[in-house]
C-alpha positions in Angstrom: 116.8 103.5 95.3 113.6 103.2 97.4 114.3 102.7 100.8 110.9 101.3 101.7 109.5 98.1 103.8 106.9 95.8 102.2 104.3 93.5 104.3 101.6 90.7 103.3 98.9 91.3 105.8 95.4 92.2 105.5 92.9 94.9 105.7 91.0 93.4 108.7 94.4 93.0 111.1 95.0 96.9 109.8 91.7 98.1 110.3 88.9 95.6 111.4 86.0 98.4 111.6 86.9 99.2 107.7 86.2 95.4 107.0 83.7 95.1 109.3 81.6 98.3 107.9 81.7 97.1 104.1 84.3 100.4 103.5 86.2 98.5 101.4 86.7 96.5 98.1 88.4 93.5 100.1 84.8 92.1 100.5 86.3 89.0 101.2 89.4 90.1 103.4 91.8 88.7 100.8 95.4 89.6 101.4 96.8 92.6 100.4 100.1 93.9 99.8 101.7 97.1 102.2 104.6 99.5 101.1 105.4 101.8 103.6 108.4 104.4 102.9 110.9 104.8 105.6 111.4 108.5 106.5 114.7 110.0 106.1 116.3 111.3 109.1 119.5 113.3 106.9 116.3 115.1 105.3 114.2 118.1 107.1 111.4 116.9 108.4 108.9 119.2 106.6 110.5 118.3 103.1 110.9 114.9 104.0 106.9 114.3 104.6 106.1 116.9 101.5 108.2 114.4 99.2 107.1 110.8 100.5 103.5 112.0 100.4 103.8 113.2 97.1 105.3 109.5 95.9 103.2 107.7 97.5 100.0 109.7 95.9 101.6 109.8 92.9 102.5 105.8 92.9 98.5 105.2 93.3 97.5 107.6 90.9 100.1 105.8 88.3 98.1 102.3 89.4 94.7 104.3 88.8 95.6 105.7 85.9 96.8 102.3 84.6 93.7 100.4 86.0 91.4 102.5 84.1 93.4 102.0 80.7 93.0 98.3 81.2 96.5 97.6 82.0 97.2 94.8 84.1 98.9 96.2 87.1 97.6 95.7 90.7 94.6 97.3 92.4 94.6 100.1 95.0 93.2 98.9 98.1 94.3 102.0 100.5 96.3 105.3 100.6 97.8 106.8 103.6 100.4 109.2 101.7 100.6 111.6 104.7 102.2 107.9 106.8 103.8 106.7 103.5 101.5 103.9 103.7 100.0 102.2 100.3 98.2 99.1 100.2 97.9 96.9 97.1 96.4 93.8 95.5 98.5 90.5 96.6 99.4 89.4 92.9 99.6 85.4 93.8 101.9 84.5 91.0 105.5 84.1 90.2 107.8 86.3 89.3 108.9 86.5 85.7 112.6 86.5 86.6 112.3 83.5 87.7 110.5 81.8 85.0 113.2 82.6 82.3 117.0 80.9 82.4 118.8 82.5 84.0 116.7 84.3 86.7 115.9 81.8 89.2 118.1 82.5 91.9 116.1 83.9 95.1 115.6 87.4 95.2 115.6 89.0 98.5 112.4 91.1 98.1 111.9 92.1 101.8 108.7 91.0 102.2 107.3 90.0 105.5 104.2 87.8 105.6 102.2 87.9 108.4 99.3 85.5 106.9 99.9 81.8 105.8 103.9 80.9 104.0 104.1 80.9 100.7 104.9 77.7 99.2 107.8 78.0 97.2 107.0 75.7 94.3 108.4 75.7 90.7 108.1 77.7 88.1 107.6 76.2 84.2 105.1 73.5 85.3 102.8 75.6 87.5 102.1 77.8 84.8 102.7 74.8 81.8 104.9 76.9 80.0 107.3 75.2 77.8 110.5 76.8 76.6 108.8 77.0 73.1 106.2 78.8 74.6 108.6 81.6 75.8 108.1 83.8 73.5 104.1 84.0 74.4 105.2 85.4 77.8 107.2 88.1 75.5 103.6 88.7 73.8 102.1 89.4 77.0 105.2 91.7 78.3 105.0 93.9 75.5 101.4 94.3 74.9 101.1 95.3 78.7 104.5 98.0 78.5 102.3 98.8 75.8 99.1 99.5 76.7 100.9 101.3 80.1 102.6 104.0 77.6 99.5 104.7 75.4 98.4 106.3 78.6 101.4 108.3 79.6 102.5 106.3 82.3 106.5 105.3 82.4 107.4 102.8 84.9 110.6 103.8 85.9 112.5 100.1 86.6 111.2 97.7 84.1 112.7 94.1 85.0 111.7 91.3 84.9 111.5 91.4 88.8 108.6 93.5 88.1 106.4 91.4 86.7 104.2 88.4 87.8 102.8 85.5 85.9 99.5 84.5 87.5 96.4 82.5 86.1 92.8 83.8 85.5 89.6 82.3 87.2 89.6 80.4 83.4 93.1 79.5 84.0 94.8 81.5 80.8 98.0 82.6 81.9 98.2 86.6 82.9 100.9 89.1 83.3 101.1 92.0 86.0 103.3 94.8 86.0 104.1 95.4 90.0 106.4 98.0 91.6 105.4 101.5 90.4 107.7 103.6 92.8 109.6 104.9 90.2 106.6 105.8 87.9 105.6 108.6 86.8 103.8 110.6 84.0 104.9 111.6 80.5 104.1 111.5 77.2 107.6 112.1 75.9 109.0 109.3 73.4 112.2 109.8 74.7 111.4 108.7 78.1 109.0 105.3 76.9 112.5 104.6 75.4 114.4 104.7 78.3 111.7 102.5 80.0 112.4 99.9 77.0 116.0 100.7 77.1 116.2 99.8 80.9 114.3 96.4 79.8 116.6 95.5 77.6 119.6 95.6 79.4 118.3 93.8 82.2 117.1 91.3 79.9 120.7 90.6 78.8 122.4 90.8 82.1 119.7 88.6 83.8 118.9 86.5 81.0 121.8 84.2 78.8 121.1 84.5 75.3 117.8 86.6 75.6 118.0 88.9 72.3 115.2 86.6 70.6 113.3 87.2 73.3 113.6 90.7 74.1 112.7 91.3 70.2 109.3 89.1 70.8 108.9 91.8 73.4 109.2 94.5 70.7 107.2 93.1 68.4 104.3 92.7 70.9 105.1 96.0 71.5 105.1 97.7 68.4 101.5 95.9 67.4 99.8 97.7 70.3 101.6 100.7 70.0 100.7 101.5 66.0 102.1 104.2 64.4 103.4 105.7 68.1 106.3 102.5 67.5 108.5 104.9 64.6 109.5 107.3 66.6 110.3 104.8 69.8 111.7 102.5 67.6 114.2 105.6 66.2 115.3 107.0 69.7 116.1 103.2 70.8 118.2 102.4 67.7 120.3 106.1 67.9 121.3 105.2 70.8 119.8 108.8 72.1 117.6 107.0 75.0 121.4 105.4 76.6 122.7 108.9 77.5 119.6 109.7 79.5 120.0 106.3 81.6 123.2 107.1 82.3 122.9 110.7 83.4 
């Protein structure tokens, strides 16, 4: 578990000479997204810095590294790994959880907003998704796991708590993968199982009666993936990926 704070703000009530100078892609001071990690007091100090600057680095680099492949995750806006500090895109969607049955109960995400409320409005008809229509969320899902582990990149807590439905400027509906504190990089089939593993179970204990569902997913999946989808496909259906969750 992360123990980490996050805050809506922006960059010019962090740093208003940063705005002010052009030293930034927030031309327009849009909002922005902070994660700061909490340091751990039952740790040494010197360790304790060491290992949150190395996640925080190695969160952005995941983003980077996923921005650059085209994957639709949000963009890096500042690093300050030495203060634990990150600072993301503000992904002004809803979450996905809460677009399927099942997953519309508030979920306490910590976040403190210290620009305009958010409006909490609903779900389906924001987005006109239908229930038929389902199953081109699941499209979207899977093409973007996907596309994230053609590049190496394992996510590390795929829910659907972790991904945001938004609209483009021509109003299609798009998907973003959020939360990379858990990523990291590998280019082992075992572990892009366990990502899809991890999926799949919180699929069926978030969602009732999700299995068609989670199979759209896959499918999605295995068209992007090509001929990389055999030997996913295999570790998911021995069962080998469910051993490594649990250890």
């Amino acid at each position: 578990m992360i123990r980490q704070k996050v805050y809506k703000t922006s960059l010019a009530s962090l740093h208003p000479s940063l705005v002010a100078s052009g030293n930034t892609e927030n031309k327009d001071d849009s909002p922005i997204l902070i994660k700061y990690r909490f340091s751990k007091g039952y740790r040494h100090k010197t360790l304790d810095t060491t290992l949150t600057k190395a996640r925080v680095a190695g969160e952005a680099r995941a983003l980077i590294r996923c921005l650059r492949a085209g994957v639709n995750v949000p963009g890096v806006r500042m690093v300050d790994a030495a203060e634990g500090v990150l600072g993301i895109e503000w992904i002004d969607g809803k979450s996905v959880r809460r677009l399927l049955p099942g997953g519309a109960e508030e979920e306490d995400e910590g976040v403190d907003e210290t620009l305009d409320d958010i409006e909490d409005v609903d779900h389906l008809q924001e987005f006109d998704i239908s229930v038929g229509e389902y199953y081109q969320m699941m499209g979207l899902i899977g093409t973007e796991i996907a596309k994230m582990h053609l590049v190496d990149i394992i996510h590390g807590d795929l829910t659907t708590s972790n991904m945001m439905m938004r609209r483009t400027a021509s109003g299609k509906p798009d998907l973003v993968l959020i939360d990379f504190g858990l990523s990291y990089q590998s280019s082992l089939v075992e572990d892009k199982a366990v990502d899809l593993y991890v999926l799949e179970r919180a699929f069926a204990s978030t969602h009732p009666d999700s299995e068609p569902m989670f199979q759209s997913v896959l499918d999605a999946y295995q068209t992007q993936t090509g001929k990389e989808w055999n030997a996913i496909k295999k570790r998911l259906d021995d069962g080998e990926c469910t051993s490594s969750v649990q250890r």
